[in-house]
Backbone as a chain_set.jsonl record, in Angstrom:
{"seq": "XXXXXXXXXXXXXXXXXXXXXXXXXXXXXXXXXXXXXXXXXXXXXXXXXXXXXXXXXXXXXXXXXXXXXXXXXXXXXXXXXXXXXXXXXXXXXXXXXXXXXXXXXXXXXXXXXXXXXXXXXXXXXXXXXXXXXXXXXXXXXXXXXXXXXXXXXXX", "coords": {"N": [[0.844, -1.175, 0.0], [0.491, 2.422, -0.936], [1.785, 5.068, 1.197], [-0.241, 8.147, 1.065], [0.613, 10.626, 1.734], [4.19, 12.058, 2.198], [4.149, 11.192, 5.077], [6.063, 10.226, 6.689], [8.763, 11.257, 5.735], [8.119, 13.853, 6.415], [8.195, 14.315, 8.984], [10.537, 13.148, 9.741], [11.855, 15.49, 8.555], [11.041, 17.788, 10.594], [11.99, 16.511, 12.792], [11.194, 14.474, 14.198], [10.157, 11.687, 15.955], [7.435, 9.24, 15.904], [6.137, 8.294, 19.281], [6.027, 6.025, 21.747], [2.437, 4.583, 22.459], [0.354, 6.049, 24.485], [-0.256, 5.184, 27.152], [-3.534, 3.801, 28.656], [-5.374, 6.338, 31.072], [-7.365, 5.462, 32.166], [-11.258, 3.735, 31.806], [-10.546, 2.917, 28.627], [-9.792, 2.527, 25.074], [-6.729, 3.847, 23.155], [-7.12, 4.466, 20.426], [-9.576, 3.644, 17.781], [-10.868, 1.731, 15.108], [-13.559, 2.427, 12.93], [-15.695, 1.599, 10.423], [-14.04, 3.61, 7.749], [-13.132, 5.483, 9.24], [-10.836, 6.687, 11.869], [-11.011, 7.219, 15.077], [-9.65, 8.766, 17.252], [-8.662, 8.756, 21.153], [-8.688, 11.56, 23.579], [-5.886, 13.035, 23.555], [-2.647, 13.396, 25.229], [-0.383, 15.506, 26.464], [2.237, 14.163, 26.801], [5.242, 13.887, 27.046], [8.215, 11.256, 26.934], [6.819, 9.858, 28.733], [6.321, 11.897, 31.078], [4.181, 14.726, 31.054], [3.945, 17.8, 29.423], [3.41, 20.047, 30.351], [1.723, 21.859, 32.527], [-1.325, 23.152, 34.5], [-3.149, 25.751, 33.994], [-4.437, 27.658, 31.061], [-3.495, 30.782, 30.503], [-3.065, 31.64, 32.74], [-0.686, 29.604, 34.283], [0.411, 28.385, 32.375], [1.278, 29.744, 29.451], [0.178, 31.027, 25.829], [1.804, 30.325, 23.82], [3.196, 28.032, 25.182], [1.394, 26.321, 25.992], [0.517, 26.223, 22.972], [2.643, 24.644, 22.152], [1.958, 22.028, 23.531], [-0.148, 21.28, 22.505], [0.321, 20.877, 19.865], [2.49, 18.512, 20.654], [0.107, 16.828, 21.402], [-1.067, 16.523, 19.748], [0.625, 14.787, 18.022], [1.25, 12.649, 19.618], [-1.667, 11.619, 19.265], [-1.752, 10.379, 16.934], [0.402, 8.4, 16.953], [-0.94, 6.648, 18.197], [-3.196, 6.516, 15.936], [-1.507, 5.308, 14.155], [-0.495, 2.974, 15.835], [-2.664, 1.404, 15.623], [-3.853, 1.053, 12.708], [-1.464, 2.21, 11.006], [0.422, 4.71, 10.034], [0.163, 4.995, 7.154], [-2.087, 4.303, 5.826], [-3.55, 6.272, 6.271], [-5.857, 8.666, 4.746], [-6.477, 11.184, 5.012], [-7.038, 13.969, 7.764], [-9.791, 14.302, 9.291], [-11.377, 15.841, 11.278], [-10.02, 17.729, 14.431], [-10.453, 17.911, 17.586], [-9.833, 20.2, 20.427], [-9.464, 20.586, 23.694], [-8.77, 23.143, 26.088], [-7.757, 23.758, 29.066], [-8.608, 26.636, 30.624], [-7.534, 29.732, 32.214], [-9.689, 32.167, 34.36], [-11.312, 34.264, 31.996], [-9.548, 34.248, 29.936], [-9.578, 33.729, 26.436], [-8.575, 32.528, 23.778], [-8.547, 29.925, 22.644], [-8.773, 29.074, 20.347], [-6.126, 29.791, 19.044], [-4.123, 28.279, 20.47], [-4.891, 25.917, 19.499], [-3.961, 25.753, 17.33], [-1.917, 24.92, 17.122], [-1.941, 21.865, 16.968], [-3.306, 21.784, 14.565], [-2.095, 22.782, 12.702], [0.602, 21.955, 12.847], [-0.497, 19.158, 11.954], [-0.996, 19.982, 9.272], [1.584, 20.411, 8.443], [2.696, 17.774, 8.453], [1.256, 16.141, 6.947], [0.04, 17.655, 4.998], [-1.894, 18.996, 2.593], [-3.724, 16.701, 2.687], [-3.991, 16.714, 5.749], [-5.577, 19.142, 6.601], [-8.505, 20.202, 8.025], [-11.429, 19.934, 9.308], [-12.767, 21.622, 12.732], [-12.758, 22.051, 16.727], [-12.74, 24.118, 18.873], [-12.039, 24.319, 22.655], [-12.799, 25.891, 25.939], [-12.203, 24.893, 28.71], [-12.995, 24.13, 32.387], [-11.159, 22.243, 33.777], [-8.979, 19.676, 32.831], [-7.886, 16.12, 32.866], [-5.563, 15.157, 34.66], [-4.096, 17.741, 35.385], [-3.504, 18.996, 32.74], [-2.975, 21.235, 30.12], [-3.647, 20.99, 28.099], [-5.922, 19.128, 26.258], [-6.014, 16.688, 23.306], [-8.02, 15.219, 19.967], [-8.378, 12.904, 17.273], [-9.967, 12.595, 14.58], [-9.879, 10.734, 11.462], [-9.636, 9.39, 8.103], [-9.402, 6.868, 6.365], [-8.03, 4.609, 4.394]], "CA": [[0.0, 0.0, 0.0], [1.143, 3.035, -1.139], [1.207, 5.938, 1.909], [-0.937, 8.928, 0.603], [1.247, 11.419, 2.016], [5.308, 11.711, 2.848], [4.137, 11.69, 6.722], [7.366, 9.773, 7.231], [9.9, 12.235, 6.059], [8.078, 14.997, 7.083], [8.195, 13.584, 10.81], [11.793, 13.383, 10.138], [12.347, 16.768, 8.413], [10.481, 18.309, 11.957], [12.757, 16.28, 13.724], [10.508, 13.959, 15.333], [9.827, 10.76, 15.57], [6.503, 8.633, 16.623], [6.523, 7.994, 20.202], [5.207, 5.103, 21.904], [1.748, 5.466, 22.549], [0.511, 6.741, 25.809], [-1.217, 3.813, 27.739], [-4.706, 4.86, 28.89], [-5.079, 6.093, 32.269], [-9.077, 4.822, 32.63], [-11.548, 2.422, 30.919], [-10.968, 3.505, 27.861], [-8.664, 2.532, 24.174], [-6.087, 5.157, 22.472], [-7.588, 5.083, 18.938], [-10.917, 2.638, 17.735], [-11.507, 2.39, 13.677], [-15.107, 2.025, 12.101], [-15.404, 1.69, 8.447], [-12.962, 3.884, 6.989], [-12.479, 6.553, 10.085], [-10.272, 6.218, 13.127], [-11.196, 8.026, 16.038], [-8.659, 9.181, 18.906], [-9.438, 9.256, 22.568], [-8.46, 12.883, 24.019], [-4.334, 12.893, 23.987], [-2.415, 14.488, 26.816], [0.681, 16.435, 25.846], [3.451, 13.483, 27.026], [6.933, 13.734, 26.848], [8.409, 10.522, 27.822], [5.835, 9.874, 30.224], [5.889, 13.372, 31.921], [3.222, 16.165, 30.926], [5.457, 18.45, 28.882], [3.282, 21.209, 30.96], [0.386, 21.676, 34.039], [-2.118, 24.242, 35.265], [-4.289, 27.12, 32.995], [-3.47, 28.381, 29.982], [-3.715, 32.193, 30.755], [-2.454, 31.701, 34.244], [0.521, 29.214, 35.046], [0.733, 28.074, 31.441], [1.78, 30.978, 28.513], [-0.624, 30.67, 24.929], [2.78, 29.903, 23.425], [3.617, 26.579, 25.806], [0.184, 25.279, 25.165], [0.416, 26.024, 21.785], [3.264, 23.354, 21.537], [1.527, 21.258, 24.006], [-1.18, 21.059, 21.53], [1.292, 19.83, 19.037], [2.403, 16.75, 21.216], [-1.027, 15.892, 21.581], [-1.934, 15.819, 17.827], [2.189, 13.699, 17.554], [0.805, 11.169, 20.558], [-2.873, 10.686, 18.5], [-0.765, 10.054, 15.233], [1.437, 7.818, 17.324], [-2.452, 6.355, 18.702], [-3.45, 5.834, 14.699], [-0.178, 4.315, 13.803], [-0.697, 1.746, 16.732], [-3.863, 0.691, 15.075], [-3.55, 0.568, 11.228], [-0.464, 2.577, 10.144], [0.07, 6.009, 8.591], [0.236, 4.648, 5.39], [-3.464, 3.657, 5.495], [-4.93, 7.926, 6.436], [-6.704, 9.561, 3.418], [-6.821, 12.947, 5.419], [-7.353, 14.145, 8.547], [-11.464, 15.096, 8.808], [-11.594, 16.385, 12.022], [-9.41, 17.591, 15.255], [-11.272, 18.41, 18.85], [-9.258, 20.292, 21.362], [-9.856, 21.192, 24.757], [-7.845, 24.116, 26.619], [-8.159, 24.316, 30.573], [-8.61, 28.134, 30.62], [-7.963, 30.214, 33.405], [-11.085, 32.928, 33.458], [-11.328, 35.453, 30.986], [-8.596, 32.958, 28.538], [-10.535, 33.407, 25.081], [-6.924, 32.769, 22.916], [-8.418, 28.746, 22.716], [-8.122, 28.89, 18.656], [-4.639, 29.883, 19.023], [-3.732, 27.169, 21.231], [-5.251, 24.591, 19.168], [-3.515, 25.927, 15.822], [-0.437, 24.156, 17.2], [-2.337, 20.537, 16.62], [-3.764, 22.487, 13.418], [-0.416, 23.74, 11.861], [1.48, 20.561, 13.007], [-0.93, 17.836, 11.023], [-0.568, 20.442, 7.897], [2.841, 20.105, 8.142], [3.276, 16.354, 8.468], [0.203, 15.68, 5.707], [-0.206, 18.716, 3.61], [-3.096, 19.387, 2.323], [-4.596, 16.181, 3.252], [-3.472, 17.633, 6.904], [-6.102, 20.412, 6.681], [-9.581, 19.466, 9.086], [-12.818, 20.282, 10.142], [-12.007, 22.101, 13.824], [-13.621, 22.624, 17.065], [-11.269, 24.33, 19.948], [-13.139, 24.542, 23.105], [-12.564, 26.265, 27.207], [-12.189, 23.836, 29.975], [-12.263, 24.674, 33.647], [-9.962, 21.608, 34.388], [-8.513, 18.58, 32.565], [-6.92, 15.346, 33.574], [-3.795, 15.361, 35.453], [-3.862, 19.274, 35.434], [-3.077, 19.202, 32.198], [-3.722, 22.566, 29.87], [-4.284, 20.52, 26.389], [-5.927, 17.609, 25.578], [-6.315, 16.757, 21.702], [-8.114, 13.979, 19.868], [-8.318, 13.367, 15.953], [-10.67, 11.964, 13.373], [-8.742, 10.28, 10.493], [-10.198, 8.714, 7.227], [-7.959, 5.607, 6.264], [-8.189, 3.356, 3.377]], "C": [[0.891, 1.24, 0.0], [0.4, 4.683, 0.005], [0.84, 7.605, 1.286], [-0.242, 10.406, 0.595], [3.306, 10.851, 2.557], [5.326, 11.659, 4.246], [5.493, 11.152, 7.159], [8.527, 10.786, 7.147], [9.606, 13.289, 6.441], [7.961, 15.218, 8.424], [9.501, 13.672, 10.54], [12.358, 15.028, 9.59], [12.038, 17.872, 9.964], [11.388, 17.966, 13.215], [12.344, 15.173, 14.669], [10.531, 12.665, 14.825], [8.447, 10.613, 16.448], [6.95, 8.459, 17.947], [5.661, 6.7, 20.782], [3.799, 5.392, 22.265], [1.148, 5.412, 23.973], [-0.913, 5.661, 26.175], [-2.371, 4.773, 28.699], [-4.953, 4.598, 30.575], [-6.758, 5.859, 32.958], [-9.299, 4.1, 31.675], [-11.686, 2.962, 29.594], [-9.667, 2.454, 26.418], [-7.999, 3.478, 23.678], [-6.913, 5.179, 21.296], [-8.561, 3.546, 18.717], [-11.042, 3.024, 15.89], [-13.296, 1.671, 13.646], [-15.301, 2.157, 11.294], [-13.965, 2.486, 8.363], [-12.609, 5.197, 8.271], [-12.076, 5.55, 11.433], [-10.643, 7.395, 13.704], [-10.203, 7.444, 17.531], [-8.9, 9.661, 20.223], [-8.285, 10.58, 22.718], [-6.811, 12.318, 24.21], [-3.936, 13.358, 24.376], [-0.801, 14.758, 26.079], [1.674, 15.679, 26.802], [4.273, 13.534, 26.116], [7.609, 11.968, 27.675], [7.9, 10.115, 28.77], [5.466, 10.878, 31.014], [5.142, 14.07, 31.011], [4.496, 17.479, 30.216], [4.68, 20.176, 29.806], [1.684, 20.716, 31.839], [0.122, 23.12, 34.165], [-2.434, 24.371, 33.71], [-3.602, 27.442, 32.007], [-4.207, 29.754, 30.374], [-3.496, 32.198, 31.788], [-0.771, 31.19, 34.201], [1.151, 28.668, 33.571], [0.488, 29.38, 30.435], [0.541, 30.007, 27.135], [0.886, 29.605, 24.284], [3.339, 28.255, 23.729], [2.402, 25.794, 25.537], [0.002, 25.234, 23.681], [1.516, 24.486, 21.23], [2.923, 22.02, 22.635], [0.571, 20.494, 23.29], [-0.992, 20.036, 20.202], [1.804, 18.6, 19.402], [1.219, 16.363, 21.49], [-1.507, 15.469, 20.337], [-0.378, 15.048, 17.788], [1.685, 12.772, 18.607], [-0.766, 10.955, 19.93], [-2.47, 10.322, 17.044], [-0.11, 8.784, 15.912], [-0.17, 6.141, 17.558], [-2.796, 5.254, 16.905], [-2.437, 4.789, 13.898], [-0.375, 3.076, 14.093], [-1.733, 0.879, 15.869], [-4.227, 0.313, 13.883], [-2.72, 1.451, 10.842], [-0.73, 4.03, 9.557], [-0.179, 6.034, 7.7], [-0.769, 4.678, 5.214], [-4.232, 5.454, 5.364], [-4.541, 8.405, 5.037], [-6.247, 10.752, 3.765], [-7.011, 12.776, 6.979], [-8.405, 15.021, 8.354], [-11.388, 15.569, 9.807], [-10.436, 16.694, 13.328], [-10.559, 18.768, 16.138], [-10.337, 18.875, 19.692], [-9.789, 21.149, 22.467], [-8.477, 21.995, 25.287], [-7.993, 24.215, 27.851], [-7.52, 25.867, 30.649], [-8.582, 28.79, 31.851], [-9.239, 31.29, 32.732], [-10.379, 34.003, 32.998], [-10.331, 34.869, 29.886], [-9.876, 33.158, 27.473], [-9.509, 33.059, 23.658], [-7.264, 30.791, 22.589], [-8.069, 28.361, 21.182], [-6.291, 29.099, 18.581], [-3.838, 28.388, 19.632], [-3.772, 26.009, 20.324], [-4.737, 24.444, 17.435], [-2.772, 25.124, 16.68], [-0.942, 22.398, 16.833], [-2.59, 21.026, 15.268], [-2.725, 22.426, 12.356], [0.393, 22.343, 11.75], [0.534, 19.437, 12.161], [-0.927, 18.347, 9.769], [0.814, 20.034, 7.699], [3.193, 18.576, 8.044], [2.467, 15.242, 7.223], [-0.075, 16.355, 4.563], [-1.367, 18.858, 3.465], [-4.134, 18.566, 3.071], [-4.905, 16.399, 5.112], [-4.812, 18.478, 7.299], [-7.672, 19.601, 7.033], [-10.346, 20.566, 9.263], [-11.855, 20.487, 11.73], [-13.373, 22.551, 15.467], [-12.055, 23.212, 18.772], [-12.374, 24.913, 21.114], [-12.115, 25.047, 24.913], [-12.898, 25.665, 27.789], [-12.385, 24.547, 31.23], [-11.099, 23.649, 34.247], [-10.308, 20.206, 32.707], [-7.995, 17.934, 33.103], [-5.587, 15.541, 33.546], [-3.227, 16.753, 35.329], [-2.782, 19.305, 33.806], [-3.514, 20.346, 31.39], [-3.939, 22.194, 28.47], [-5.141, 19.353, 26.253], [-7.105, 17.841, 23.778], [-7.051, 15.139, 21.386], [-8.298, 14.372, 18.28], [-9.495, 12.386, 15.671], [-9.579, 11.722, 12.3], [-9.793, 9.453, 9.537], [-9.049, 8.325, 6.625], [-8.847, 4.636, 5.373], [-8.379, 1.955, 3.76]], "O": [[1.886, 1.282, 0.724], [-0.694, 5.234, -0.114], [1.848, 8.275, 1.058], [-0.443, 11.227, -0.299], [3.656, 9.777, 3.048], [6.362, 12.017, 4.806], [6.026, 11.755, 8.091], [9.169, 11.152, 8.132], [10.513, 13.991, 6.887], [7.634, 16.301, 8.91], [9.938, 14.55, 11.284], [13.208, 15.637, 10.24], [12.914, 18.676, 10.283], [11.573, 18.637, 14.23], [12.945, 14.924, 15.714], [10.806, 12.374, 13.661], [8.163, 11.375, 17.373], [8.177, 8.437, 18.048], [4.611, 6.421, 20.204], [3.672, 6.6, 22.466], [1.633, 4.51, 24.656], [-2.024, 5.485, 25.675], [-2.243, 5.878, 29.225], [-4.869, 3.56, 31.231], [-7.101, 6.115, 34.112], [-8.49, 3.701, 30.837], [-12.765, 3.463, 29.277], [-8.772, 1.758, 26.897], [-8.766, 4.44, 23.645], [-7.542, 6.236, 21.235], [-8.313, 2.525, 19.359], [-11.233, 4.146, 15.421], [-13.87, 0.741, 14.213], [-15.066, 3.336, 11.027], [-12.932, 2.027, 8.849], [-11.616, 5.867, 7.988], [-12.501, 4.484, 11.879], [-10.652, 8.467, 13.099], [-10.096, 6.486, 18.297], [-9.291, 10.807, 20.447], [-7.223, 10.596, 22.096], [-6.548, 11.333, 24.899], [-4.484, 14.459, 24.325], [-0.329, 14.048, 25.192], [2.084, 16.398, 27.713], [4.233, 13.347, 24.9], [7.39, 11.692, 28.855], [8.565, 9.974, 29.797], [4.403, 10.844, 31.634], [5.623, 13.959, 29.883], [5.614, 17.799, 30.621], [5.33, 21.22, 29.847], [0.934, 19.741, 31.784], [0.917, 24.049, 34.024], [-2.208, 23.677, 32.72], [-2.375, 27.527, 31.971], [-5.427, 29.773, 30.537], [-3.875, 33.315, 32.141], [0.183, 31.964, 34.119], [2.371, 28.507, 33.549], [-0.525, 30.043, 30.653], [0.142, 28.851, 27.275], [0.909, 28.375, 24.337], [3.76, 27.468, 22.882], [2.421, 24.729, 24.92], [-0.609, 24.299, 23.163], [1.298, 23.647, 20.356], [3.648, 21.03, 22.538], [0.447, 19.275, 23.4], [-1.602, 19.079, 19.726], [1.661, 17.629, 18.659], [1.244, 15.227, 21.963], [-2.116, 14.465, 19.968], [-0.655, 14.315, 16.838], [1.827, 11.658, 18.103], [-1.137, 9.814, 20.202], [-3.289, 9.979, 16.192], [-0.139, 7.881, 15.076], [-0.154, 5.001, 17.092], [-2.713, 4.046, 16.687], [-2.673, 3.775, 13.24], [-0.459, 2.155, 13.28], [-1.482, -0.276, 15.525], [-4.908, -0.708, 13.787], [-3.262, 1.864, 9.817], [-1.677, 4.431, 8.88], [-0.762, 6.978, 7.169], [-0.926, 5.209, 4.114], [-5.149, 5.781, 4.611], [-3.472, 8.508, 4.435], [-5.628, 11.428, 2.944], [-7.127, 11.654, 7.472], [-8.385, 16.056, 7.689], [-11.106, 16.664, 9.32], [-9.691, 15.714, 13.358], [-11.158, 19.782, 15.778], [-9.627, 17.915, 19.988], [-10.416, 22.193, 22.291], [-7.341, 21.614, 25.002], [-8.694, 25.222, 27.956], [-6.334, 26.19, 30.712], [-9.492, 28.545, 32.643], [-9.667, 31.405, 31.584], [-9.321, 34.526, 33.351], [-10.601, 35.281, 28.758], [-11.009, 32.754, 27.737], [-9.889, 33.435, 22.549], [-6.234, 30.188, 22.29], [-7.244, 27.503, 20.87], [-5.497, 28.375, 17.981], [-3.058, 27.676, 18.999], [-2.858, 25.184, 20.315], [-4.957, 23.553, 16.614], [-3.595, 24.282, 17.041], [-0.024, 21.721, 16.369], [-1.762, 20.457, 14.558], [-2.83, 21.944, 11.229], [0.722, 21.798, 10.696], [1.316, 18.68, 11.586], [-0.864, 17.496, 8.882], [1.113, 19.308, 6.751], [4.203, 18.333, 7.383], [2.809, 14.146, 6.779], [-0.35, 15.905, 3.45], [-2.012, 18.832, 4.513], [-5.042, 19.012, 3.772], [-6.023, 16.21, 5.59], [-5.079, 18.426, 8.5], [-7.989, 18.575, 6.432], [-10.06, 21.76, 9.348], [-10.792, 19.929, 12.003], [-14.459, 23.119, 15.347], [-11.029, 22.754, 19.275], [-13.299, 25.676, 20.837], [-10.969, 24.631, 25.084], [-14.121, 25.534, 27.743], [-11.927, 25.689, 31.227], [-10.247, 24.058, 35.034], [-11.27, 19.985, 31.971], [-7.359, 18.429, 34.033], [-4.774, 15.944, 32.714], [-2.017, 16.929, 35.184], [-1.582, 19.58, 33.798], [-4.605, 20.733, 31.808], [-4.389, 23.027, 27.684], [-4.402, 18.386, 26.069], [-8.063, 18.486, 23.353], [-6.872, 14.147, 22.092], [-8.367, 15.53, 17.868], [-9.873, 11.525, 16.467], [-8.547, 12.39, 12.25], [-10.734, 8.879, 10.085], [-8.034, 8.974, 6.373], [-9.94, 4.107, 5.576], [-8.488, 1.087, 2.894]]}, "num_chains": 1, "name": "protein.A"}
């Protein structure tokens, strides 16, 4: 099967690689397909197992640090779809959901959630480019200030 996009070298032109994928911390799976879409449970912005950041965005967390928090959460639900049938197999990415734990008055949640946004253009291209919904939290798990999940249509 021939993969639809270079997601491989453009994961290495970025610098990155897949990471393992982030074992779920309730009853739940990382990524589930049904016909031709995969859907990604909410992904938490791990580094090596640690939280690459904690607390509010507009308080203890900067737009800027969640913005690339945002980005390891869309590189750990890529890592999620991988696990389950392969890059090679996504058409496109149709949709990405992100939540922001906002301190109050935080309205900057589109910004935040370009960094998952920007980062699956870059690693897919066009096919990269999604339906979007970016939404204000008062808390997330494990005080975290991102969590991301994707839609994917896969051959």
């Amino acid at each position: 099967m021939t993969a639809v996009t270079n997601w491989e070298s453009n994961l290495t032109r970025l610098g990155l690689t897949l990471p393992p994928v982030a074992a779920p911390v309730a009853a739940y799976i990382p990524a589930i397909r049904t016909g031709s879409l995969v859907y990604t449970s909410g992904q938490l912005p791990f580094v090596n197992g640690e939280l690459s950041a904690v607390g509010k965005v507009g308080a203890e967390v900067s737009t800027e640090d969640a913005k690339e928090a945002a980005r390891l959460c869309a590189l750990n639900a890529l890592a999620a779809v991988h696990a389950l049938v392969g890059l090679d197999a996504v058409v496109r990415i149709v949709k990405v959901v992100g939540f922001v734990a906002s301190a109050p008055g935080y309205n900057d949640q589109p910004i935040v959630i370009n960094g998952a946004s920007e980062f699956l253009a870059e690693v897919f291209g066009d096919a990269g480019v999604h339906a979007r919904s970016a939404v204000g939290v008062s808390e997330l798990p494990k005080n975290t200030p991102v969590e991301v999940e994707i839609i994917a249509e896969v051959k």
